[in-house]
Legacy VTK file of the C-alpha trace (Angstrom):
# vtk DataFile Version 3.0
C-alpha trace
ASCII
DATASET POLYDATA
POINTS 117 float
0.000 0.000 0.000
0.866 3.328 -0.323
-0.264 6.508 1.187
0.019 10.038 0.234
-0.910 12.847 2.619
-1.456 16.080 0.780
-0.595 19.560 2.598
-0.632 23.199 2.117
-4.058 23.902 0.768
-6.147 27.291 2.423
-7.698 30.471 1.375
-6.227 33.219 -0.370
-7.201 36.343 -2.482
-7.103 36.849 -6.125
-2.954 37.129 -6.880
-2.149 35.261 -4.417
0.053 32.297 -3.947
0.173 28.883 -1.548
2.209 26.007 -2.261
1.261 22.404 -2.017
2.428 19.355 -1.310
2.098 15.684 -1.304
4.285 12.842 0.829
4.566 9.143 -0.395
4.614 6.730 2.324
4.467 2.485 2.366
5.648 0.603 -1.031
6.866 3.736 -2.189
9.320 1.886 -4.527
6.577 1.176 -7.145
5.586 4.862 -7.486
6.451 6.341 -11.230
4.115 9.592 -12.317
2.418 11.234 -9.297
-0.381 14.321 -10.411
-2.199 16.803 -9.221
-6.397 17.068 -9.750
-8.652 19.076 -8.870
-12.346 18.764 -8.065
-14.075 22.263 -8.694
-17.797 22.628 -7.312
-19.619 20.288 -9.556
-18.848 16.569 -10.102
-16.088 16.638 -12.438
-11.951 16.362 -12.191
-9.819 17.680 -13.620
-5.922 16.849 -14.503
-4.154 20.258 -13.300
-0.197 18.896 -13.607
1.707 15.748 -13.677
5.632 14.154 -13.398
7.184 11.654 -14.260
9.777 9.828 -12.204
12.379 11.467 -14.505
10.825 14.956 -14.287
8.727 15.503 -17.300
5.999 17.830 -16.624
2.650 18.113 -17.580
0.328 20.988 -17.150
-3.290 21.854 -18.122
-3.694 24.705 -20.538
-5.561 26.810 -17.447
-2.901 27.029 -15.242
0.642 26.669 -17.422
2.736 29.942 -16.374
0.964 30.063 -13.419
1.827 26.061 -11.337
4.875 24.639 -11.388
4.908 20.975 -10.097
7.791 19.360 -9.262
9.165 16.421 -6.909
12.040 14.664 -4.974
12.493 11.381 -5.485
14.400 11.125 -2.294
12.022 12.208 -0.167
8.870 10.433 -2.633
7.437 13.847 -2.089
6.418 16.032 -4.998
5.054 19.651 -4.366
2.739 22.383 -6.457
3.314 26.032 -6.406
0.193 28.209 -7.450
0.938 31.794 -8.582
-1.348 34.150 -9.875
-4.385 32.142 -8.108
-7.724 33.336 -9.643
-11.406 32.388 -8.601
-11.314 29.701 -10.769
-8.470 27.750 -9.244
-10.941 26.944 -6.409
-11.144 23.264 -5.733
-10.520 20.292 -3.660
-7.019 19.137 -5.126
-5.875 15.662 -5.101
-2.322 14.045 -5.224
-2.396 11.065 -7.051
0.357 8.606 -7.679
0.988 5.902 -10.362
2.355 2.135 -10.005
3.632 -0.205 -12.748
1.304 -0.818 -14.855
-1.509 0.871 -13.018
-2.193 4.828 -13.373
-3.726 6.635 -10.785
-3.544 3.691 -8.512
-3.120 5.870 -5.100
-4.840 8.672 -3.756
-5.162 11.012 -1.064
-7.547 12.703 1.269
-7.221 16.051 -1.111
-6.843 19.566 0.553
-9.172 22.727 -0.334
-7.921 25.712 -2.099
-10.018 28.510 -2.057
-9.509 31.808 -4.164
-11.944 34.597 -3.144
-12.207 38.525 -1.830
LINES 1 118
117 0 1 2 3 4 5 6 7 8 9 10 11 12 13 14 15 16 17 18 19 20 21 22 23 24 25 26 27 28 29 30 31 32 33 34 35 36 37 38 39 40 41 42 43 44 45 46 47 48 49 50 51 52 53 54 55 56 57 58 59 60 61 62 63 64 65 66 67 68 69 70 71 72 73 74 75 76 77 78 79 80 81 82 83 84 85 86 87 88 89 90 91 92 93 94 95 96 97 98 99 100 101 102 103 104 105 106 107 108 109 110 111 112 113 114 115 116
């Protein structure tokens, strides 16, 4: 099993920043990709960033320039900074960690953002 226990997630103004991140405990020697979602108000996800084990980076087209994901291997942690937060950003976000041969196999508890004045 593995658990990840995300962190950093609270309310902030328009502009604003917060970092999050995620930590990788249990059979952490299977994890490859780990991502960030998010869960706006409604009942859809969405992919906001992923990275590989080798530190390819993914990002969805509403926050590139804005979050920068990135991780340590050594400490199986991997982190998301959020710049330039706007309204929109609001959500529950979710760290989520791949296996071999099995994507998205972990997740955790998710941490609120919210973006408001």
């Amino acid at each position: 099993q593995v658990h990840l226990v995300e962190s950093g997630g609270g309310s902030v103004q328009p502009g604003g920043s917060l970092r999050l991140s995620c930590a990788a405990t249990g059979s952490v020697r299977r994890l490859s990709a780990m991502a960030w979602y998010r869960r706006p108000p409604g009942p859809q996800g969405e992919l906001v960033a992923r990275i590989s084990i080798g530190g390819y980076t993914d990002y969805a087209d509403s926050v590139k320039g804005r979050f920068t994901i990135s991780r340590d291997n050594a400490k199986n942690t991997i982190s998301l900074q959020m710049n330039s937060l706007k309204p929109e950003d609001t959500a529950v976000y979710y760290c989520s960690a791949d296996v071999q041969g099995l994507k998205c196999a972990y997740w955790g508890q998710g941490t609120q953002v919210i973006v408001s004045s």
